[in-house]
C-alpha positions, 0 to 999 in steps of 0.5 A: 242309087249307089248310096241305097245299094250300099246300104242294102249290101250293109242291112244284109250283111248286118243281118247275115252276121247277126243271124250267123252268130247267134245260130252258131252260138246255140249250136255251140252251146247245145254241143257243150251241153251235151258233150258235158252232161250225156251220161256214160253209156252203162256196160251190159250186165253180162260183162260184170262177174256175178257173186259167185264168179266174183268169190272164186276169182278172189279165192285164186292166188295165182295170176296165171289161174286168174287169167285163164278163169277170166279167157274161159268165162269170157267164152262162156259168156260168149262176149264179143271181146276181140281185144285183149292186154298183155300176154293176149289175156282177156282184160279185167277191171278190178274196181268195177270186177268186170272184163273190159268190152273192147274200147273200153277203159277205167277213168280214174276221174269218173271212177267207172270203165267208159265205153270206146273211151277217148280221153277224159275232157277237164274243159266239159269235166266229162269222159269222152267216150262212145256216149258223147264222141258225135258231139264233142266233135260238134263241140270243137267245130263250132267252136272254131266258126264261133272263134273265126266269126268274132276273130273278122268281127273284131277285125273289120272293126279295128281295121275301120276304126283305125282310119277314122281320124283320132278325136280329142277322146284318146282315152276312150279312143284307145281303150276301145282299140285295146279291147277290139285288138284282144278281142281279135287276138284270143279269138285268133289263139282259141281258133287256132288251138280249136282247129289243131284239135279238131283236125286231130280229131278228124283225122281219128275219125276217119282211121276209127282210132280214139286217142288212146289208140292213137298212142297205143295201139290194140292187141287182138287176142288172135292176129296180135297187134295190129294198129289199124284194126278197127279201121273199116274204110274212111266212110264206114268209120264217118258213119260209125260216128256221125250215123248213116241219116245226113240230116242229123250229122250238124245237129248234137242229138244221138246218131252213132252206130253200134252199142259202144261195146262190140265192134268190126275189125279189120281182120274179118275182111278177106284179102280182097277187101282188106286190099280195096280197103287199103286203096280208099284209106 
């Protein structure tokens, strides 16, 4: 009787790990996938100065008449811009000629400007960005359970295999354990490496910072610089990444709030708010 539970216990968890490593692995895949191929969200015609604008900016010689050509057609235009670059001047692209929609910047690699930009990905030679952030995410979390399954498989087995009594085979015998033990051991440093990006990440999420904001903060063109100023509450920013449907969150299909290039700052909230908010980060 034990015999047959115990190998019903063995066909079960054989089945379980099968099962876990190939749905994990599809999972991991799929988000490579589309982290790497997702095409850069196109910036609205409107932030693109047009031929005429294009010519006068260029007949201006002086920084200081640019700069005010830029703020006041950013008015005009009523462009949801709030952030701003130095001297709280509105912020222009002058390879691609137009002014910078909040979040965004220029990726000297992908050679255009990149929607909520977070840094440029040499692994999925991608920028990451508002297009594709959800399933970089999803890219490094699975990542790191594909790396933990293999690190306790790879385990399980050397540790079995280390107490079967050595057969006349020692070659075979320990080149298997060679392979199993580095098996075991990049599996251990990838998911290592994997679980500090992902943290990072996480804790990113949950402040609404990209990693560019993380090392420089955002100037706003009216409350100046201020660190935390997208920052809405830890479960308002989750949903600006993951979306407001749960059934979506584990999967790498496009969830995301907003359109990449207007988005809510703290600084519209009332003190109340700003204080509750204060209280829940």
């Amino acid at each position: 009787m034990n015999t047959y539970t115990d190998l019903s216990i063995s066909i079960y968890l054989l089945l379980f790990s099968i099962v876990s490593y190939n749905v994990l692995f599809i999972l991991f895949l799929w988000s490579f996938w589309k982290s790497s191929y997702t095409q850069i969200t196109t910036i609205p015609k409107e932030f693109y100065l047009t031929a005429s604008e294009t010519k006068y900016f260029i007949e201006l010689e002086d920084d200081h008449d640019r700069s005010v050509f830029l703020n006041n057609l950013s008015v005009t235009k009523q462009l949801p811009i709030l952030t701003a670059g130095k001297k709280l001047n509105a912020e222009f692209c002058d390879i691609c000629f137009l002014l910078k929609p909040d979040r965004t910047h220029h990726c000297s690699s992908c050679m255009r400007c990149v929607p909520k930009m977070d840094h440029h990905c040499p692994w999925i030679n991608n920028c990451i960005g508002y297009h594709n952030y959800k399933y970089f995410m999803l890219f490094i979390f699975y990542g790191f359970l594909y790396c933990i399954l293999c690190f306790m498989g790879a385990l399980s087995y050397l540790l079995k295999y280390l107490k079967i009594r050595p057969s006349s085979d020692t070659i075979n015998r320990s080149w298997s354990l060679f392979c199993t033990f580095t098996l075991s051991l990049l599996s251990a440093v990838f998911a290592l490496a994997l679980l500090i990006l992902l943290l990072f990440h996480t804790y990113l999420v949950f402040k609404n910072k990209s990693t560019l904001e993380y090392f420089r903060a955002p100037n706003f063109r009216h409350n100046g610089h201020r660190i935390y100023g997208f920052n809405l509450g830890w479960k308002n920013n989750f949903l600006q990444v993951f979306g407001s449907n749960i059934k979506y969150w584990l999967l790498p299909v496009f969830s995301s709030q907003g359109d990449g290039v207007s988005f809510r700052i703290r600084s519209n909230l009332d003190h109340e708010n700003y204080s509750l908010l204060l209280s829940t980060v």
